[in-house]
C-alpha positions as CSV (number, residue, x, y, z in Angstrom):
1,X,22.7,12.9,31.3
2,X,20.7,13.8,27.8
3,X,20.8,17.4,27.2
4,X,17.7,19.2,25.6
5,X,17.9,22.5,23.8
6,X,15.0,24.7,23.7
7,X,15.3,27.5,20.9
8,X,12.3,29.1,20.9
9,X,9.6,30.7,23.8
10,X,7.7,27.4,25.0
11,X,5.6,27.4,27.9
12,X,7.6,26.2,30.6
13,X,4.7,24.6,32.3
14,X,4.7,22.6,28.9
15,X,8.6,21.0,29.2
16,X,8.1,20.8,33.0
17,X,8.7,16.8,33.0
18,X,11.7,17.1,31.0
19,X,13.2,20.0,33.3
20,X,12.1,17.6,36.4
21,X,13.3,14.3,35.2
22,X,16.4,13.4,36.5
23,X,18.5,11.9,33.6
24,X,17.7,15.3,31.6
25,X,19.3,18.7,31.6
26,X,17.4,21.4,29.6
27,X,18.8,24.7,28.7
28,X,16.5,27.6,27.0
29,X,18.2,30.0,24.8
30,X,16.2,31.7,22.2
31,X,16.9,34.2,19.4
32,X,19.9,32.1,18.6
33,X,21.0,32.4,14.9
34,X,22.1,29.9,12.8
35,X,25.2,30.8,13.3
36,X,25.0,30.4,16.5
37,X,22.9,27.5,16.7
38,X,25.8,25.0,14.8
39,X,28.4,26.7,17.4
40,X,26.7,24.6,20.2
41,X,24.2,22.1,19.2
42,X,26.9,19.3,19.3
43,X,26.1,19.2,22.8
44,X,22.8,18.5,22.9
45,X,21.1,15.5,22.5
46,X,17.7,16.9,21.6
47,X,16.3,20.2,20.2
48,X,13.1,21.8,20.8
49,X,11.7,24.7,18.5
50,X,8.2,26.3,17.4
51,X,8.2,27.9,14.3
52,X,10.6,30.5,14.5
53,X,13.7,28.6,15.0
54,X,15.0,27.3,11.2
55,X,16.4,24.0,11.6
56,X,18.5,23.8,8.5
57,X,20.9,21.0,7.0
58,X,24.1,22.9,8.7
59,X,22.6,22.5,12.2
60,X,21.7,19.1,12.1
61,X,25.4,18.1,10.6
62,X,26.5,19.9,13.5
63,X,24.1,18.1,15.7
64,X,26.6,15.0,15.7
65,X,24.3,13.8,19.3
66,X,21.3,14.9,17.7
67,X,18.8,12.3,18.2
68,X,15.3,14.3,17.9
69,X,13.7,17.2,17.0
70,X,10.6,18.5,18.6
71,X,8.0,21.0,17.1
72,X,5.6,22.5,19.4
73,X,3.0,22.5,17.1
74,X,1.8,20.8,13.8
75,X,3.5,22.3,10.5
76,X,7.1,21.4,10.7
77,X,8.0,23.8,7.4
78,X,11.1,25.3,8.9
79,X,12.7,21.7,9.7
80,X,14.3,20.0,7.0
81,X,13.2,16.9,6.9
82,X,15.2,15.0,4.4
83,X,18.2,16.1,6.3
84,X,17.3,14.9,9.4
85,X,16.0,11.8,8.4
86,X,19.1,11.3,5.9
87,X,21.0,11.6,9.3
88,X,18.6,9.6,11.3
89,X,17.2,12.0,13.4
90,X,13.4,12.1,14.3
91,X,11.3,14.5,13.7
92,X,7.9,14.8,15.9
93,X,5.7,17.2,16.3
94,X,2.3,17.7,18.3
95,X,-0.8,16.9,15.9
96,X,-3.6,16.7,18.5
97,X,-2.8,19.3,21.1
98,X,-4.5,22.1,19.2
99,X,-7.6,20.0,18.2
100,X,-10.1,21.9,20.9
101,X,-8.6,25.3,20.6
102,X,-8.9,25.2,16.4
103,X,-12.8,23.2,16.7
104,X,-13.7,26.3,19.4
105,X,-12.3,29.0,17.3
106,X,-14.1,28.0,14.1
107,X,-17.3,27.5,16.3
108,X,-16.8,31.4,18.1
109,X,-16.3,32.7,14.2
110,X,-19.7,31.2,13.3
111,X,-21.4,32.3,16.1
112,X,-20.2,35.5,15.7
113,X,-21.2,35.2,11.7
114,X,-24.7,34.8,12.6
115,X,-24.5,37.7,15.3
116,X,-22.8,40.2,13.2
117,X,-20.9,40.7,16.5
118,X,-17.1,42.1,15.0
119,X,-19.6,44.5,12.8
120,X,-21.7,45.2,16.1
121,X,-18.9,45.9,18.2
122,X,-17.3,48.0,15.9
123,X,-20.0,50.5,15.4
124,X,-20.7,50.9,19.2
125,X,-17.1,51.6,19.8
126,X,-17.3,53.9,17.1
127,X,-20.1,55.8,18.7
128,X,-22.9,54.6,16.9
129,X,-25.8,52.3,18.7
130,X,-27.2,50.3,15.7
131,X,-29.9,48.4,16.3
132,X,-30.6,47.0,12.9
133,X,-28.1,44.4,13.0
134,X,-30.2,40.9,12.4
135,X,-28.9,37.9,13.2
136,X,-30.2,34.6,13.2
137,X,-29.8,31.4,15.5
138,X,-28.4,28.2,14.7
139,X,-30.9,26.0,16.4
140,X,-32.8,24.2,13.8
141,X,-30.0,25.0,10.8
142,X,-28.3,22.5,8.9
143,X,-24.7,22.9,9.5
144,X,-22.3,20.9,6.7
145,X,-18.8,19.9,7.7
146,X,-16.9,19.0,4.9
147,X,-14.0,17.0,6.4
148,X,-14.9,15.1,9.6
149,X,-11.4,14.1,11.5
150,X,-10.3,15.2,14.5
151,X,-11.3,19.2,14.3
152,X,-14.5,18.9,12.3
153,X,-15.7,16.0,14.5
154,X,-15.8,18.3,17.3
155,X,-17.4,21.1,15.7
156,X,-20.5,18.3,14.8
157,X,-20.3,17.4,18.7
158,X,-21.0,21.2,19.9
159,X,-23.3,21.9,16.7
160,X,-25.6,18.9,18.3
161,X,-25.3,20.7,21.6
162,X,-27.0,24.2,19.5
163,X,-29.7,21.8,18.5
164,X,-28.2,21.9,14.6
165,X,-28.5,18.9,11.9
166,X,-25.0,18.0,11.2
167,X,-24.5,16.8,7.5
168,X,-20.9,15.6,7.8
169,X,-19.2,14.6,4.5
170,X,-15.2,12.9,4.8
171,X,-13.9,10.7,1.7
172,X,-13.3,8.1,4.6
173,X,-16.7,8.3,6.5
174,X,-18.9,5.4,7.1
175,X,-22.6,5.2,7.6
176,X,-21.4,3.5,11.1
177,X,-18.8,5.9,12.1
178,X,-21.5,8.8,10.9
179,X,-24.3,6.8,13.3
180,X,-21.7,6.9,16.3
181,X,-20.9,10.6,16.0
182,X,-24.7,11.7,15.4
183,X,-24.3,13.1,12.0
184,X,-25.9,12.3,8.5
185,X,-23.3,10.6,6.0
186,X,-23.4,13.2,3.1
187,X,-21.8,14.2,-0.2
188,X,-19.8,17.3,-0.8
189,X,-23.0,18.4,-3.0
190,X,-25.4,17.5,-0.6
191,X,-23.8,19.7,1.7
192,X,-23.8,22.6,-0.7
193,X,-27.2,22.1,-1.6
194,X,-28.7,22.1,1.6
195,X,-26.6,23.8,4.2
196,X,-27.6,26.9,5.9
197,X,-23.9,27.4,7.5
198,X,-20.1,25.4,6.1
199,X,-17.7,24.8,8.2
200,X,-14.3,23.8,6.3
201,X,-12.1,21.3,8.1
202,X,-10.0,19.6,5.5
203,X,-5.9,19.9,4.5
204,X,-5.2,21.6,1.1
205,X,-4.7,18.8,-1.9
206,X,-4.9,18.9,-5.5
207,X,-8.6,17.7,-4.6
208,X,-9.8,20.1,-2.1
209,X,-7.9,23.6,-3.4
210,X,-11.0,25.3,-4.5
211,X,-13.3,22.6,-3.4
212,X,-16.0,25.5,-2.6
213,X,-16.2,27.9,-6.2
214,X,-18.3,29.7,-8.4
215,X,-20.1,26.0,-10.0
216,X,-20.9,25.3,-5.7
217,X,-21.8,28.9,-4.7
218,X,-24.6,29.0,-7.6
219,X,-26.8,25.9,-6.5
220,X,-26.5,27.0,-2.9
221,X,-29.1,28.4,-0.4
222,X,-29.9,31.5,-0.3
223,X,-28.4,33.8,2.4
224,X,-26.0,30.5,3.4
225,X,-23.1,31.2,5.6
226,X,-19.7,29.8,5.1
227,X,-16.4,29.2,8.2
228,X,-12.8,28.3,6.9
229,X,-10.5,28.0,9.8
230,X,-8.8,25.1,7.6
231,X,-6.3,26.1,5.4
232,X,-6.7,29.0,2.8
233,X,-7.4,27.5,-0.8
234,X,-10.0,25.4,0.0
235,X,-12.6,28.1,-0.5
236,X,-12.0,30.2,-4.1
237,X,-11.9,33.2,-2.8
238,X,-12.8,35.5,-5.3
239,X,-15.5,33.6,-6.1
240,X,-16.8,33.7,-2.6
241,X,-16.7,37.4,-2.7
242,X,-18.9,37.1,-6.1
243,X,-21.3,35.0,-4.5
244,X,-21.5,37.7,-1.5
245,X,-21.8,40.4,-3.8
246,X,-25.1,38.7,-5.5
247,X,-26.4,37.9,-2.5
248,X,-26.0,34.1,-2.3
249,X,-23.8,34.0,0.7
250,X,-24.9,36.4,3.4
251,X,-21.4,36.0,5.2
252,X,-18.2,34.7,5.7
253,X,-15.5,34.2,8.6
254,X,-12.0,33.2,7.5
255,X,-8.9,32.4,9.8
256,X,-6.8,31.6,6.7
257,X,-6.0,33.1,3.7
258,X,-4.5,31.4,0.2
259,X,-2.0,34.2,1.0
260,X,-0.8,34.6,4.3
261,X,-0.8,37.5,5.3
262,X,-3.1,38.8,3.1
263,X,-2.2,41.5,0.4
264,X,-3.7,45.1,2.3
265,X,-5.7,45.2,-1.1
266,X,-7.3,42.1,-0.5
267,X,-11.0,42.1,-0.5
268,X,-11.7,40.4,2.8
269,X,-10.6,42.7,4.3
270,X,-12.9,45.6,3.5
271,X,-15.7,43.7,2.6
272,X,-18.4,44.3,5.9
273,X,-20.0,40.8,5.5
274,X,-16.9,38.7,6.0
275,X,-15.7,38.1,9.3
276,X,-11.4,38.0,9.4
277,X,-8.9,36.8,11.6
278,X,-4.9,36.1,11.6
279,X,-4.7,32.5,11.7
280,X,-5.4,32.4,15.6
281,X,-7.4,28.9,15.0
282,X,-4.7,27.4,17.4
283,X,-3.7,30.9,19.6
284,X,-4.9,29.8,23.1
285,X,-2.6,29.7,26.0
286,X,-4.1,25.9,26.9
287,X,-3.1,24.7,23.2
288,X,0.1,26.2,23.7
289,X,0.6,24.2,26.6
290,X,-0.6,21.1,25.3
291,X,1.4,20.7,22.1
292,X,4.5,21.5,24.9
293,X,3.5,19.1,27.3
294,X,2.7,16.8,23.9
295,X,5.9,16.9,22.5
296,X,8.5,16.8,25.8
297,X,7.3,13.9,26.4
298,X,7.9,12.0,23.1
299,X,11.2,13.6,23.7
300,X,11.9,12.1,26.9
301,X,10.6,8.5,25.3
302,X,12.6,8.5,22.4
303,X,15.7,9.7,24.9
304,X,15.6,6.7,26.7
305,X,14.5,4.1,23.9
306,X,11.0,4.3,24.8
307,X,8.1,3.2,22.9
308,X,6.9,7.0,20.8
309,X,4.7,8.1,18.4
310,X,4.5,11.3,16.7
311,X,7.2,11.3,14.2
312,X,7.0,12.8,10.6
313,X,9.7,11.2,9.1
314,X,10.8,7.3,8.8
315,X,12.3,5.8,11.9
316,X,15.1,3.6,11.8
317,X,14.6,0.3,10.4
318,X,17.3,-3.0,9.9
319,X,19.5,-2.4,7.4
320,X,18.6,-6.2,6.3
321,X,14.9,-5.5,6.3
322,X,15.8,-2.2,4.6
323,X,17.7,-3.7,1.9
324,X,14.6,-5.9,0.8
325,X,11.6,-3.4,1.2
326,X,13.1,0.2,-0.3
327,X,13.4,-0.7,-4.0
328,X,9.3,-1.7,-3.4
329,X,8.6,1.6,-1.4
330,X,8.0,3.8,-4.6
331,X,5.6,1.0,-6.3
332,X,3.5,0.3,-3.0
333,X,2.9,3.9,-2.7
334,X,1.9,4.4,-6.5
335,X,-0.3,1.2,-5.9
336,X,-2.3,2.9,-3.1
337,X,-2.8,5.8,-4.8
338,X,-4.1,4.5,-7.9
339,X,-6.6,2.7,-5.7
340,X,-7.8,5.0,-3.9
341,X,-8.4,7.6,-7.1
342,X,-10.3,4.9,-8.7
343,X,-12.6,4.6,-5.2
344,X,-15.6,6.4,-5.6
345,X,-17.6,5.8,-2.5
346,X,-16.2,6.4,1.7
347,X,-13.0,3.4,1.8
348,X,-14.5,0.8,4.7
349,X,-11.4,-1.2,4.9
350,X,-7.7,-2.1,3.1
351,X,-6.4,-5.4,2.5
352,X,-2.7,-6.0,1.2
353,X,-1.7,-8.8,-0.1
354,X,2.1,-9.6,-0.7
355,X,3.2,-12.7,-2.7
356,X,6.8,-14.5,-3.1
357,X,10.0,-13.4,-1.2
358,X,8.4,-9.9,0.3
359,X,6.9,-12.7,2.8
360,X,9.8,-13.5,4.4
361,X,10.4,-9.8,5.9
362,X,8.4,-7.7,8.0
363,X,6.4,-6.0,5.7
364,X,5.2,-3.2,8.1
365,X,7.2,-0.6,6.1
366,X,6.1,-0.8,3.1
367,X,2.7,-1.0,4.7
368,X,2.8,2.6,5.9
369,X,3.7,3.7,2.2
370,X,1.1,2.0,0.7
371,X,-1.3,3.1,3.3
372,X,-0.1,7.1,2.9
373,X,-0.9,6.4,-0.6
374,X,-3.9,5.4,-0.3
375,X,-5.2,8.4,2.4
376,X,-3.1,11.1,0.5
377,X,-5.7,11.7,-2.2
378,X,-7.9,13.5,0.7
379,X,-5.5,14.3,3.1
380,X,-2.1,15.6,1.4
381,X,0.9,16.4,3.3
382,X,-0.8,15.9,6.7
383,X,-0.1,12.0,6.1
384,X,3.4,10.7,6.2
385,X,5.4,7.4,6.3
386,X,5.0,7.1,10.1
387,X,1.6,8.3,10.9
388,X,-0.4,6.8,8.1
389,X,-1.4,4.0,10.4
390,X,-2.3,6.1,13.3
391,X,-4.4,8.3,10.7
392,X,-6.5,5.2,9.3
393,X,-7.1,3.9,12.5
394,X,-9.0,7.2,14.2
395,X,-10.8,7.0,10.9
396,X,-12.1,3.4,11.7
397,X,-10.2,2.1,8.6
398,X,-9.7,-1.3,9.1
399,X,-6.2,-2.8,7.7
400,X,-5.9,-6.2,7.2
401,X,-2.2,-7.9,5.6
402,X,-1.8,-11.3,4.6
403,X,1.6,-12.5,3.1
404,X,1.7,-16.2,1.2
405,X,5.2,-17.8,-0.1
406,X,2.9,-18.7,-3.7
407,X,4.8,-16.6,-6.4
408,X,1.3,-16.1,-8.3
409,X,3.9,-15.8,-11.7
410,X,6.0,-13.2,-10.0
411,X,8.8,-13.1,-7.4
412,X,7.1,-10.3,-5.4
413,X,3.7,-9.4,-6.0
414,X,1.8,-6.6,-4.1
415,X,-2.3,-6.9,-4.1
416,X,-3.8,-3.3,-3.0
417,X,-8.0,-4.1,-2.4
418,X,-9.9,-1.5,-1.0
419,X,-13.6,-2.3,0.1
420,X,-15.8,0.9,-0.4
421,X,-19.0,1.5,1.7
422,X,-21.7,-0.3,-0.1
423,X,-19.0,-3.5,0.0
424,X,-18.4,-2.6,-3.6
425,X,-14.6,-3.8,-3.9
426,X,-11.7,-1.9,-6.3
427,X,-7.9,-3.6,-6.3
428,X,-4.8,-3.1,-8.4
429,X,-1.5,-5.1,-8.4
430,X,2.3,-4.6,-8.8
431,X,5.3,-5.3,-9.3
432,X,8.9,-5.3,-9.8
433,X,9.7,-6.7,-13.1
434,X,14.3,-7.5,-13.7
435,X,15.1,-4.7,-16.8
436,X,11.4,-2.9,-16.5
437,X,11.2,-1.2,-13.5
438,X,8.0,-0.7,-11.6
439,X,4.7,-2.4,-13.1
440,X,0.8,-2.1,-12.5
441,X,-0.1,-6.0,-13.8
442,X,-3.9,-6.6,-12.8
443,X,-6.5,-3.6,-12.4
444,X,-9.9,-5.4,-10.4
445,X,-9.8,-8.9,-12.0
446,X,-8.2,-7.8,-15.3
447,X,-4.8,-8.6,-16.1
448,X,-2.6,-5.5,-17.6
449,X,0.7,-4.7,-18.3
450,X,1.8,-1.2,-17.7
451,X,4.1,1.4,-16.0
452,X,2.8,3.5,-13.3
453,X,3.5,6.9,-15.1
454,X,2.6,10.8,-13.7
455,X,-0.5,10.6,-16.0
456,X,-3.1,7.6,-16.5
457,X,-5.8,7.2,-18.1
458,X,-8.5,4.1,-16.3
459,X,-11.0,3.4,-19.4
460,X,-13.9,0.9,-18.3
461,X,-15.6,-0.3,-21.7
462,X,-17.3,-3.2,-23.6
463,X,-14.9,-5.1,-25.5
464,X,-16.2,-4.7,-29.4
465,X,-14.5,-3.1,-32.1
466,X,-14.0,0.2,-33.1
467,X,-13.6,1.4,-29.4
468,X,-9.7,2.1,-29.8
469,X,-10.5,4.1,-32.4
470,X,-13.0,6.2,-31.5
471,X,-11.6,6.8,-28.3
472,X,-7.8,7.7,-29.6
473,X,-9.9,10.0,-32.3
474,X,-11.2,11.9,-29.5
475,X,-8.2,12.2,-27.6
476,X,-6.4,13.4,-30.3
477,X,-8.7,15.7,-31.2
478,X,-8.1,17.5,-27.4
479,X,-4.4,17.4,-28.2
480,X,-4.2,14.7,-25.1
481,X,-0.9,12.7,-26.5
482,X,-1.2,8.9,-25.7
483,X,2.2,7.4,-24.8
484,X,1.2,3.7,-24.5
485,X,-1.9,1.7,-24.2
486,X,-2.8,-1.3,-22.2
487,X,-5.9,-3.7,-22.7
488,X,-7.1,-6.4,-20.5
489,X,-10.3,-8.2,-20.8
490,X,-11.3,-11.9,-19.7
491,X,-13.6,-12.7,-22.6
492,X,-14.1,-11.6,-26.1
493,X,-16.9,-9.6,-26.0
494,X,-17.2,-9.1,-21.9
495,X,-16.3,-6.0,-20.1
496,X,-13.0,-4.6,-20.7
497,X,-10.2,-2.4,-19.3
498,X,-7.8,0.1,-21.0
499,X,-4.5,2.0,-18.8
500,X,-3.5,4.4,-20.9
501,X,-0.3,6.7,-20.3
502,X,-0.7,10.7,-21.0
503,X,1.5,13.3,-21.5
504,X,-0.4,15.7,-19.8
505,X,-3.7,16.2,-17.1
506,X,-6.9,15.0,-19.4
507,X,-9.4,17.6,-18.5
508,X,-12.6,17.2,-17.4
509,X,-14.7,18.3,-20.5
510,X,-12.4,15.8,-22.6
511,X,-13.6,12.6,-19.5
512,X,-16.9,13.7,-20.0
513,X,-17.1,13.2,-23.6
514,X,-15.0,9.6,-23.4
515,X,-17.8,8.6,-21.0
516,X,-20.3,9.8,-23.6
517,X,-18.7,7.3,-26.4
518,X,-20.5,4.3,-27.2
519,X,-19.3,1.0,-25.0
520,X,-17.1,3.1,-22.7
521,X,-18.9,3.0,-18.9
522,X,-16.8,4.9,-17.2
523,X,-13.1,7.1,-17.6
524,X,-10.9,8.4,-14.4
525,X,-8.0,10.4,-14.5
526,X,-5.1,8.6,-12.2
527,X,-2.3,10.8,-11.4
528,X,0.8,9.3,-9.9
């Protein structure tokens, strides 16, 4: 008999299988402290929490039958994750059951931006009937969704159902997958350009944290309306107030907040053209019951060594596949990433190519780090070690791995290519090298030599003289510190390569004015 712990109020329509299967026993006792928690977990066999309930270190050491924890919901912030998975239990959550409530809620916020209905509603109440509220439909307006994955693909679907054109922009949309969901394939300036309503459905990265800012708000339309049930960040906020205040943006509705909650100073909140609510994007009783339902039942799989899915840390893997694959886990991760900062079109497909002894295991491991690598540029934390399969394929990302005994001069040698829409194709290899650590050695067809440090610098260039210098002059002169430099051509005089190591971020002025240097084509910033 498995016993499940439920420590936190879940809708008991939600863990009705695992209260009706007959091999489980579940007990619900909530407001439990964490005291109290480590006094009986050892008895239970799974735990099942939403947000309140902190799952700490000291409760999973007690856990000794532990084998899963559940999270009714997405964000798994108050689980400690490298605890549990440093004691192998699993950690799943529900990533999908709160798709149509969060697509519906930004939808009822835009609607309600082009009604003026929170402002309407609060003047009748008030005792005022004002008339002079002018709205305007969404039939016939251009409606930009700037991330197009599970939530902002079904926003595009109901916008097509208001008779709106759908410019949908995602760093991993096709022209195909945009023709099979009825949108037009567009760029992030495209959409600010031309949009008469934005609709924000991305994570928070490095890249997308104040994706929408002053340099976006001043080339868009006038009297443009903007929707962020997302994640708070992604829109600069101040800078949307300034675009309101001159008149560029004739509205706003946020469900997030950069803070949450919200300072009672902030100016949302008093601001009568902007729309606010308190992060209800998933608040329905239905998604409640779904990311229950969701969860209990990867539960009751992973109770009885069932196929699951779901998890957001590493399952178990044999300790003699283990052994081979962790010391390359770091480099196939840095080698994805690098690839997919140097992409500059939507990726089509990923092929990985390992060389020598990493042949002779199953490489699926390392696959899933090199593939979070890759989709972590655009999609942060919301990818992990176990999902990042699952998340390319709903993205139409075909993977394709090959493996061949040939050594290619190395004992292991991992080949990242990604083929970008267009069929234009970028690659990067790596390696382990005995006394040097981790090493990048080709870059496209050109052969390098060089450590995959926090701060590169990817030079494209015409191999003549005088480049070095020029381009070391200029760095220099931006007090960008080069640690070491790497040059790989295939003929004297042909195109060229540089990997450069930094000390610090190169900013964008400084990449603009390498770029401007005679011979140099192109220069990206890779951050590892």
């Amino acid at each position: 008999m498995f016993k499940v712990l439920v420590s936190d109020p879940i809708s008991d329509l939600g863990i009705q299988q695992l209260v009706e299967a007959a091999d489980v026993q579940v007990d619900k006792k909530t407001g439990l402290s964490e005291a109290e928690l480590i006094e009986i977990i050892g008895e239970y066999d799974a735990l099942l929490v939403r947000s309140q309930t902190k799952v700490t270190e000291n409760i999973m050491n007690a856990g000794t039958r532990l084998k899963v924890v559940g999270r009714a919901g997405v964000g798994v912030d108050n689980i400690d994750l490298p605890a549990a998975t440093g004691r192998g239990i699993i950690v799943i959550n529900a990533p999908d059951g709160n798709t149509i409530t969060t697509c519906e809620h930004a939808f009822a916020m835009m609607m309600a931006l082009a009604r003026h209905i929170p402002q309407a509603y609060a003047k009748t109440v008030g005792g005022e009937w004002d008339r002079k509220f002018l709205g305007v439909e969404l039939r016939n307006k251009k409606l930009g969704v700037l991330g197009m994955g599970r939530i902002g693909s079904e926003v595009a679907k109901r916008a097509k159902a208001f008779g709106m054109d759908i410019l949908g922009y995602d760093p991993f949309l096709t022209e195909e997958r945009a023709e099979k969901l009825g949108v037009k394939l567009s760029s992030v300036d495209d959409i600010v350009k031309n949009a008469d309503f934005i609709t924000v459905h991305t994570p928070l990265t490095p890249e997308t944290k104040h994706m929408i800012s002053s340099a976006q708000f001043a080339v868009m339309k006038k009297g443009m309306r903007i929707v962020n049930c997302a994640r708070g960040g992604v829109v600069d906020e101040a800078a949307l107030v300034e675009a309101i205040d001159q008149g560029i943006v004739a509205g706003a509705a946020f469900d997030v907040f950069e803070q949450e909650p919200p300072a009672p100073d902030h100016p949302f909140l008093n601001n009568p053209k902007i729309i606010v609510t308190p992060h209800l994007g998933a608040s329905t009783v239905e998604a409640q019951e779904n990311v229950a339902i969701d969860v209990s039942e990867q539960v009751l799989h992973i109770l009885r060594d069932e196929p699951f899915k779901n998890a957001v840390n590493m399952p178990p893997v044999a300790s003699s596949v283990m052994n081979k694959l962790q010391p390359y886990f770091s480099i196939g991760e840095k080698l994805g990433s690098f690839a997919s900062q140097t992409a500059s079109a939507a990726i089509k497909s990923i092929r990985i190519d390992y060389a020598g002894e990493l042949s002779e295991v199953d490489t699926q491991p390392l696959t899933r780090y090199i593939v979070k690598g890759i989709l972590s540029r655009h999609l942060g934390g919301d990818v992990n070690i176990v999902n990042s399969l699952h998340l390319a394929k709903i993205r139409d990302l075909n993977i394709q791995v090959s493996s061949s005994s040939a050594t290619k001069g190395f004992t292991n040698l991992i080949t990242v290519t990604l083929v970008e829409q267009g069929d234009r194709q970028r690659s990067v290899s790596g390696t382990l090298l005995y006394g040097y650590g981790e090493r990048i050695v080709q870059v496209n067809e050109f052969p390098i030599d060089s450590a995959p440090d926090s701060h590169l610098l990817l030079i494209s260039h015409n191999d003549q003289p005088g480049i070095i210098g020029s381009m070391g002059t200029l760095l220099g002169r931006n007090e960008v510190n080069i640690a070491t430099m790497q040059v790989g051509r295939k003929v004297v005089g042909g195109e060229a390569v540089m990997l450069l190591s930094v000390d610090k971020e190169v900013p964008k002025n400084v990449l603009t004015e390498l770029v401007g240097l005679p011979a140099i084509n192109s220069a990206q910033e890779i951050s590892l």
